[in-house]
Structures are given as structure tokens and as C-alpha cells.
N, C-alpha and C positions, 0 to 999 in steps of 0.2 A: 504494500500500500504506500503510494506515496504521500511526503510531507510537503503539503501549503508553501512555497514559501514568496514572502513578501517584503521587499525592498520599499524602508519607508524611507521619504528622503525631507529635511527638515536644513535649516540654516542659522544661524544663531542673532539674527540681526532683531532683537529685540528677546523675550523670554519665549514667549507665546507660542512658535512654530512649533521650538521643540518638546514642549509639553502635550501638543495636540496631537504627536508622531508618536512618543511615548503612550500617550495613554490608546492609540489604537492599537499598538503593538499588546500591550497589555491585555485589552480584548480581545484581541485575536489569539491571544495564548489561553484565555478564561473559557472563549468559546471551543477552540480545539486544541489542545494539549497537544496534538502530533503536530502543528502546524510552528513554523520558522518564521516571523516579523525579526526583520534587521531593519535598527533603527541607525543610520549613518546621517552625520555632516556633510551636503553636497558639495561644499568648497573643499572635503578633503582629497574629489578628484578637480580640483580646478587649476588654472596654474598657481604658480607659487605669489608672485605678484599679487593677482587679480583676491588669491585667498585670504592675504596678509591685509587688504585694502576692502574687500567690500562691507563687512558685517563692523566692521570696526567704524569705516566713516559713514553708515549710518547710527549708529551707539551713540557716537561724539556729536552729529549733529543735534538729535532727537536731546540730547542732552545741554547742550551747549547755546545752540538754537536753532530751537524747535521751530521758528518761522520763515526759516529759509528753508528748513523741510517743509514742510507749508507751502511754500512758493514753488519746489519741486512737482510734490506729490498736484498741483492744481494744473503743474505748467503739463506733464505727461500725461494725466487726462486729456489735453491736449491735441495729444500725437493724434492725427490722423489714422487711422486702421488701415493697414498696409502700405503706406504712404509710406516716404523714404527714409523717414525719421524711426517709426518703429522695424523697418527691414535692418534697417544698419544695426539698431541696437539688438537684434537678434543673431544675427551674424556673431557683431563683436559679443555679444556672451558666451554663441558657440564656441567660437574659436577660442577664447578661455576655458570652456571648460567642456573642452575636446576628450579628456577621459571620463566621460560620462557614458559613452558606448564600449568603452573595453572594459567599464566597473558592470554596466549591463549586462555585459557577456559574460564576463569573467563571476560575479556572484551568480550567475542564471536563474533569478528571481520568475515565480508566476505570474507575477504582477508589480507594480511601483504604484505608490501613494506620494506622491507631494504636499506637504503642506507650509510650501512657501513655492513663492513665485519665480524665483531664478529656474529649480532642477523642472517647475511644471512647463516653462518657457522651452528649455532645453531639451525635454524629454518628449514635449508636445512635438517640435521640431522634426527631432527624428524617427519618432512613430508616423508621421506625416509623411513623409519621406521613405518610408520603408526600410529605414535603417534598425529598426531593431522591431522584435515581433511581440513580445511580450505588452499586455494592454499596459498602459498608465491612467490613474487614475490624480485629482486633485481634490483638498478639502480646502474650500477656501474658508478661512479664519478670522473675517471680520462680517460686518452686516453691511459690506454696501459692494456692490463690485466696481474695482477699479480695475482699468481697461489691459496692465499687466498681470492680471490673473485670464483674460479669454484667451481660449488658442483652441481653432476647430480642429486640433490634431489630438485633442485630450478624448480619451473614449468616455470618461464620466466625471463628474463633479459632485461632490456632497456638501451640501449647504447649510449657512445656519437658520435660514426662514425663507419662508413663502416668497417673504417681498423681493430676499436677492435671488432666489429662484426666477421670479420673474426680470430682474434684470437683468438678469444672464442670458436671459430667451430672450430678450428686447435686442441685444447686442446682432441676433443673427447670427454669429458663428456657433450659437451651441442650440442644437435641439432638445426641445424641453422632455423627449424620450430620455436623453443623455444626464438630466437635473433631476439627484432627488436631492428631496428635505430629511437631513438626519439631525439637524442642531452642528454647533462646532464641538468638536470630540475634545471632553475632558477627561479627567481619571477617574478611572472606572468609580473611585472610591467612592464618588458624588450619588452613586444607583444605591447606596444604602445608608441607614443614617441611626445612629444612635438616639436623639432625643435630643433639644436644646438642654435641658437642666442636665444630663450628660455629659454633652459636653462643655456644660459651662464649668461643672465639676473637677474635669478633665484638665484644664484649662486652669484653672485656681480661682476661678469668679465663683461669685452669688449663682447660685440654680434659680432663685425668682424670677419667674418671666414678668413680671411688672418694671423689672429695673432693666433702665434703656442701657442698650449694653453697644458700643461703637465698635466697629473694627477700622482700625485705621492701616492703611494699608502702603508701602511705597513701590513695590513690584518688585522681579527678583534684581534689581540691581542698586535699592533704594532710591528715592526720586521722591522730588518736590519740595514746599515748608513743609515735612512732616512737623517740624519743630514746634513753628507756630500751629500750626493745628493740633498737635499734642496741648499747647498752653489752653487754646479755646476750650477743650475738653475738660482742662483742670478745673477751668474759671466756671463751670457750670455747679449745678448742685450736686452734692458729694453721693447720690444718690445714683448720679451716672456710672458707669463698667465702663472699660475699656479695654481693647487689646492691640497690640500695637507690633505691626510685622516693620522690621527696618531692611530686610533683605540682605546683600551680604557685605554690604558696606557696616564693618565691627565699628569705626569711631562714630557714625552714627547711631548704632545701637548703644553706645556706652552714654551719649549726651542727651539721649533717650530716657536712658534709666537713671541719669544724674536729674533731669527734670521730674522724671516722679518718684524722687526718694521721699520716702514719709507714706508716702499713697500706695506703696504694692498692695494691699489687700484689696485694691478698686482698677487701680493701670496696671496692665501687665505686659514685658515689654519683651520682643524676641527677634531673633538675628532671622536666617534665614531659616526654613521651613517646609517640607514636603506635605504638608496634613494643612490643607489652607481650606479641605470639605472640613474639617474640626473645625476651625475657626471662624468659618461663614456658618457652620450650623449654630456653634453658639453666639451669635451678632443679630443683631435686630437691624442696624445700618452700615453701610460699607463707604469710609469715606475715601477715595483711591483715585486711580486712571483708569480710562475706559478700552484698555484692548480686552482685541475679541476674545481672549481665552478668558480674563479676567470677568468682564459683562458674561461669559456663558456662565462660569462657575456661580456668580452671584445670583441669577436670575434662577440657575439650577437649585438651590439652598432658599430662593424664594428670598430673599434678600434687595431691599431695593438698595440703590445709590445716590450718595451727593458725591458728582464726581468733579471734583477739582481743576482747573486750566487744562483741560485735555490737548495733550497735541495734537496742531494743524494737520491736518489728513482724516487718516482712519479711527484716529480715537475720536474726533470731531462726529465723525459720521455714524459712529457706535452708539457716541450720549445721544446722537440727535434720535437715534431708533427706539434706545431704552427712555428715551423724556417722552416720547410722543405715543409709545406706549403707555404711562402714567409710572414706569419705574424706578424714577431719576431723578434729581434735579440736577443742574449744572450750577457752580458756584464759582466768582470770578475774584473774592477777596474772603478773609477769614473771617471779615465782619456779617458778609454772606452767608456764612458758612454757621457761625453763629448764630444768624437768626433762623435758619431752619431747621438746626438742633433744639432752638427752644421753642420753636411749632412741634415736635417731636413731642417732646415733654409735653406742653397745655395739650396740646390736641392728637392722642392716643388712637383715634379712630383714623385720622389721615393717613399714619403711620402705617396699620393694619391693613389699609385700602392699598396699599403703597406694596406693602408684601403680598399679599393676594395676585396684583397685576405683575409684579415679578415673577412668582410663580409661576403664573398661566403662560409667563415666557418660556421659564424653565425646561429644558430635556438633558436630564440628567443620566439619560442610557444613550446617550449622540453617540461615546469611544463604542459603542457595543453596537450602533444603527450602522454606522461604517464599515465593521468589521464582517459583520453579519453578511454585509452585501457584498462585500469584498470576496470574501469566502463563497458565499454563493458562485459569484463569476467567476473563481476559478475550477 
């Protein structure tokens, strides 16, 4: 009998990709036990150059600033579709990352899953071409389709809603046979759940579900005033929880927990973290960034957000999905950010209204809807 095997391909240009490659991999092992997900970094067939440069100058800009990423991500929407602007930059990606058909060959994968847009570019490319046989597959990872995720050379696409379903059918290069809706693939861990007063236990907080419990969040590479929004949390009534992820920047997590020394029995403060289903189950609000991996997991734990300066592009385009849902608010200053934690507090029914509409977002079996189909097609 043979073993499944499936080549997922992820890129590290923010946290996101390669949490949603992981956790398919994950269910595809939960679902078949004989079956092979390899999860690899697509830059580590690219050239050396091209590897050393891509995922880094976007980190630094996204970090640095965020509004000339902004000004990118608005100007490549742009590009014309087929036009001479997107042919070149298809080429010149080829042409870097030329060992992407002898890792093809060479692993002899059933299939390939992308979830980042370089190896689905690449790989769409040469399946188009007849260069390699094996299908590929892509899971795009935000809520809005930008125009470097289409390529009619992709045999399927797994999406996180309806609505980019249909954007991707509106594009014309993908047939809506070829779109389904599975959610964006989290870890698996999200499909089961202990109990809030569990894991608030868990955790070292109050089990009362009456007390407003924050998770503040800065992503896996820490980001934002976590600082000042740490203080706004203080300043409220001491009746508030908190929990407070710094990711893996340690001298932030250390100036973290020098601002709430005296309070650990209410703030509780932590570096970096694989259990973020613990920590969204026991949260009432998630105050953070809006990538896609980030908004599936919250929405999946039924969690709404006040999400913070989101950066220009696709986290822009995430809040605007989960606000217009009713899961969100977007907040532009901590004064902001303040008065809608103390609507939180007087007005307990809004809140609840707030979690309900998150929820009905929520698909917390998406790593399991992907894998499931994945496995089928082979």
C-alpha cells in the first residue's frame, strides 16, 4: 500500500504561512497515519542571493515601514494580468528559484500545497507548462485576494470565505469548480477545547467568566506599543485579566513583566508560545494584528478583536472583513483603544454580541477541511 505523500511549501516572510503549512501537515498525519506531509522553506531551493534577500526585506519593511509596504502591496494590484510587468516578475522569480523542479522531482511528492505566494507562482508556472506532473495545490491565507496569489496553472485553491471564493472566480483565471471554502488552516488544536474557566486555570487567571479577561497579543516576532497598551490595561479596574504574549523578542518580554510587577495575580506575561488555542480560549478580547492566520484562530475560539494600526495591505483588508462582519473594531490610538475596553466593561451584552459574530466566523477544523481534500485527490 502506498504512502500519501505531500510536499507543503511555506516561506517565512511574516509568521502566518508557516503555521498554516504546519498545521495541514499535522492533519494530514491525524487523518492518515500512513501518509508523508513534508513541510519545507521554499527559499531553501532558491538561489542563495535571492534567499538571503526576500523574506528578510519584507520583515524589515513590515517593521520599519509599514507604509511603503503599503504603497507596494497597492502599486502590484496594479500590475496589469499578463501584461509585461507581471511576465517579467514571473520569469525573474523562476529563474531564482530554478531548483524548485529538481526538489519536485527529487522529493516525488503526490501533490504540493503552497501557502505563500512565491513557490504557488513558481509551481503554478511549471505545472502550466508541463514541467512537472504532480497537481499543486494553494491555500491562500488572508481574506481578500491579491492578484499575486491567481495563476490559472494552480489545479485548486482552498479559501478562507465565501466572499474570497468569489473573488477569485471574478479574476477569470480560476474556475469556481477549482475554489473551495475550507477556512484558513490553523492547528489542529483549535477543533477541541477545554472550557474557558480551564483554561483560564491553566493559565494562572481567575476561572470567573464575568471578569473581562484581554489577551494582548504582539505576533511571533513581537510588534507594536505592546507597552502602552499593557499600561491602558493597568489603568482600568483591577477587576480586569490579562494575558500578554511578547513573542520572541526576551527584552520585550522582560519590560513586560517589569510593568506589571505587583499585579501577576491579574497580568500575566509570556515570551513566545505554541498553545495560542489556550490562550484565545481563555480571552474574552484579543487586542493584536490582523493577519490571516491570526483573525482565523480568533474568530475560530469565537473571540472578537480591537485590532491595532494594522498594516497597509492585507492586514488592512482582514480588519476591514472581520469589522464588517461585526467582529472587530479597529483602533488608531491607545486613547481609542481605551474607550472601547471601557464599553467592554459598562456594556457586557455588546461584548457577547461581538463573540457570537466571531464565532459564526469561526472554522476551527479548516487544517482538517484541506487535508481531507487533499487526501481525497490523491
Amino acid at each position: 500500500m502506498s504512502h500519501p505523500r505531500v510536499l507543503i511549501l511555506h516561506v517565512p516572510a511574516g509568521a502566518g504561512h508557516a503555521r498554516a503549512a504546519y498545521a495541514v501537515a499535522q492533519a494530514i498525519r491525524e487523518l492518515d497515519p500512513n501518509a508523508e506531509p513534508e513541510v519545507r522553506d521554499a527559499l531553501e531551493f532558491s538561489s542563495p542571493l535571492f534567499k538571503a534577500l526576500y523574506a528578510t526585506s519584507y520583515n524589515r519593511i513590515v517593521a520599519r515601514a509599514p507604509g511603503v509596504w503599503g504603497l507596494v502591496y497597492r502599486g502590484s494590484e496594479r500590475v496589469p494580468p499578463g501584461g509585461l510587468g507581471e511576465r517579467f516578475r514571473i520569469r525573474f522569480n523562476y529563474w531564482n528559484c530554478r531548483g524548485y523542479e529538481d526538489a519536485a522531482r527529487r522529493l516525488h511528492p503526490d501533490a504540493v500545497l503552497c501557502t505563500q505566494f512565491l513557490p504557488a507562482e513558481v509551481f503554478a508556472f511549471l505545472r502550466a507548462r508541463g514541467r512537472i506532473a504532480m497537481p499543486v495545490y494553494c491555500a491562500i491565507t488572508d481574506f481578500s485576494v491579491h492578484p499575486i496569489w491567481v495563476y490559472g496553472g494552480m489545479d485548486h485553491y482552498f479559501v478562507g470565505s465565501r466572499r474570497v471564493a468569489e473573488e477569485l472566480a471574478a479574476t477569470g483565471e480560476v474556475a469556481a469548480e477549482r475554489i473551495e471554502v475550507t477556512g484558513v488552516p490553523i492547528d489542529p488544536r483549535f477543533a477541541t477545547s477545554v472550557g474557558l474557566a480551564a483554561a483560564r486555570r491553566e493559565l494562572g487567571l481567575d476561572p470567573d467568566p464575568a471578569r473581562l479577561t484581554v489577551l494582548l497579543m504582539g505576533g511571533g516576532f513581537g510588534w507594536g506599543p505592546i507597552e502602552g497598551m499593557l499600561r491602558v490595561v493597568l489603568a482600568l479596574p483591577r477587576s480586569v485579566q490579562a494575558l500578554v504574549i511578547a513573542g520572541r523578542n526576551e527584552a520585550l518580554r522582560e519590560r513586560l513583566a517589569g510593568l506589571a510587577r505587583g499585579e501577576e495575580e491579574r497580568i500575566r506575561v509570556h515570551g513566545f508560545t505554541d498553545r495560542v488555542d489556550l490562550f484565545l480560549e481563555a480571552a474574552d478580547v484579543l487586542v493584536g494584528k490582523s493577519g490571516g492566520l491570526t483573525v482565523s484562530e480568533a474568530m475560530a475560539r469565537g473571540v472578537p478583536m480591537i485590532v491595532f494600526r494594522p498594516i497597509p495591505g492585507q492586514e488592512e483588508r482582514n480588519c476591514d472583513f472581520v469589522q464588517a462582519a461585526g467582529a472587530a473594531h479597529r483602533v488608531r490610538d491607545l486613547e481609542e483603544l481605551e474607550a472601547r475596553l471601557q464599553r467592554f466593561l459598562a456594556e457586557p451584552a455588546h461584548l457577547a454580541e461581538m463573540r457570537a459574530r466571531a464565532a459564526a466566523l469561526g472554522r476551527p477544523r479548516a487544517a482538517f477541511e484541506v487535508a481531507r481534500s487533499i487526501l481525497a485527490r490523491i
